[in-house]
C-alpha positions in Angstrom: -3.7 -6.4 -10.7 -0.2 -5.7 -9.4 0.0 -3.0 -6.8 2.5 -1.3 -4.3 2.4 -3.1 -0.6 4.1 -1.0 1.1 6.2 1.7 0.9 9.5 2.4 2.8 12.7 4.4 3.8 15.8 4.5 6.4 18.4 7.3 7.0 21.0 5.1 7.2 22.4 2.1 4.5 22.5 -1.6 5.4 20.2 -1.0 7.7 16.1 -2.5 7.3 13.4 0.3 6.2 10.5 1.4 7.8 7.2 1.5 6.1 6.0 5.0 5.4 2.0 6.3 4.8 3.3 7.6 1.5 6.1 8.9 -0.4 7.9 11.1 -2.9 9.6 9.9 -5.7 12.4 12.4 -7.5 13.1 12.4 -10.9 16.3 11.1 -11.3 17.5 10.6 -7.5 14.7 8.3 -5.9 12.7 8.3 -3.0 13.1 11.6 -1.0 14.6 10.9 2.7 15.9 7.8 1.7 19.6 7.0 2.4 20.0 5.3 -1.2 18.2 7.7 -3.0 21.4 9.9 -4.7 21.0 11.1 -8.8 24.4 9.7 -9.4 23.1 6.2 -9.4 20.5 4.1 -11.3 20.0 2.1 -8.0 17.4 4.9 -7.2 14.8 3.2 -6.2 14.8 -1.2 -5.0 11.9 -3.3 -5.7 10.7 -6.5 -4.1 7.8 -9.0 -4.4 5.7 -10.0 -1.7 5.9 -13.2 -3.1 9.8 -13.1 -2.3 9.2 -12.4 1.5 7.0 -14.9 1.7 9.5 -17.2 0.7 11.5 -16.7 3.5 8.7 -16.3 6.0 8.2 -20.2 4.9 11.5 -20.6 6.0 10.7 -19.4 9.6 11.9 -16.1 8.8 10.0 -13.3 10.7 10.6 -10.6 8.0 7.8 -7.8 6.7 8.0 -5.5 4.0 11.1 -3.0 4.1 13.4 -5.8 6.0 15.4 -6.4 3.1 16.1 -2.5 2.3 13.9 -2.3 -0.1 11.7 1.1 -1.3 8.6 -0.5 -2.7 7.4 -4.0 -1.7 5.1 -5.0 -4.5 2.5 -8.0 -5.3 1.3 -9.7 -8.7 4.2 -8.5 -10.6 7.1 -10.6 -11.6 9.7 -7.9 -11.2 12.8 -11.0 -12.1 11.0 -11.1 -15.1 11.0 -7.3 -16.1 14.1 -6.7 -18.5 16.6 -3.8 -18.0 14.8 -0.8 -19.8 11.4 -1.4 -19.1 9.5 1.4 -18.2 6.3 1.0 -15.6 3.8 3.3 -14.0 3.1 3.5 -10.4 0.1 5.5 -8.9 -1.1 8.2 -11.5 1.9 10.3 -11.9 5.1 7.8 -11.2 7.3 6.5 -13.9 10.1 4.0 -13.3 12.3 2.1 -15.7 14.5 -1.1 -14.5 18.2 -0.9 -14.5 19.0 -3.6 -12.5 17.7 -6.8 -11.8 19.8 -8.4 -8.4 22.4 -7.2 -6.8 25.8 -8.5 -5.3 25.0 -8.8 -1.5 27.8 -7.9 1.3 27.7 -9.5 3.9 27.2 -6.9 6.2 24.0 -6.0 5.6 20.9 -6.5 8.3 18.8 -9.7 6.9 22.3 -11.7 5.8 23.5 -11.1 9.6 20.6 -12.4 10.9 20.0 -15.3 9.1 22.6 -16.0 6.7 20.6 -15.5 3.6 19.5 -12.5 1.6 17.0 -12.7 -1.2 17.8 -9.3 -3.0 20.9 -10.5 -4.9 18.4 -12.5 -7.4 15.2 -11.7 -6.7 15.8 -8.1 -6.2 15.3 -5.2 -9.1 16.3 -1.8 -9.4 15.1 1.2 -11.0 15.7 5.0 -11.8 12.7 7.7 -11.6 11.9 8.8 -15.2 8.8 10.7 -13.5 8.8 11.5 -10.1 5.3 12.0 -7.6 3.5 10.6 -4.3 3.7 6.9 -4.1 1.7 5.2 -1.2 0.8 1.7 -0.6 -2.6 0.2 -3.2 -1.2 2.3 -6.5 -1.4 0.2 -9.0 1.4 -1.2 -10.6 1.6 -1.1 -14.8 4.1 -2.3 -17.5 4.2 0.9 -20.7 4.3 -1.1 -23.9 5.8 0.8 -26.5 4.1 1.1 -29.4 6.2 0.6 -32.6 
């Protein structure tokens, strides 16, 4: 069963985000106190696998959810996988839908200064709020097949 790991924010971009107990997701502009949520974007919310952090932690990275500026840390989902367009529920009331998956990494940002590597340019995905609500870490995770 996939599910949320942890959910997190910062005030400021390029910078690593804090996990949070819970949060709100906003139609159509992310999650709320979050310095990339903004309705002019479809980068509203970023998505990462657990899977990808542990990755790096084989590398002898120290890193926990949030470190790479991601909203939502998630496990047993393969988010690279997901194609633009599709459409997944979190919790009981959140809707996303992918419009992104990776991301060109600058240089500047907190992970790639420390180490010289940053997973989210491949292994990163984005997505806009279709339906907005509380998020908190252990909602499940579900694809919405579209029935034809």
């Amino acid at each position: 069963m996939a599910k949320i790991i942890a959910v997190c924010k910062s005030k400021e971009k390029g910078t690593r985000k804090g996990p949070i107990a819970e949060g709100v997701l906003r139609e159509d502009y992310g999650l709320v106190g979050d310095a990339h949520a903004d309705s002019s974007t479809r980068r509203q919310v970023s998505l990462l696998a657990i899977e990808s952090i542990r990755k790096m932690r084989d590398l002898g990275v120290d890193i926990d959810p949030g470190d790479f500026a991601e909203n939502l840390t998630c496990e047993g989902i393969d988010l690279v996988s997901l194609s633009v367009g599709t459409q997944f529920s979190v919790g009981k009331e959140v809707i996303l839908e992918v419009t992104q998956i990776g991301k060109d990494c600058h240089s500047g940002c907190a992970i790639y200064r420390q180490i010289g590597k940053c997973i989210m340019p491949k292994e990163g995905v984005f997505a806009k709020v279709t339906k907005g609500g509380l998020v908190k870490a252990g909602d499940t995770i579900n694809a919405i097949v579209k029935r034809r």
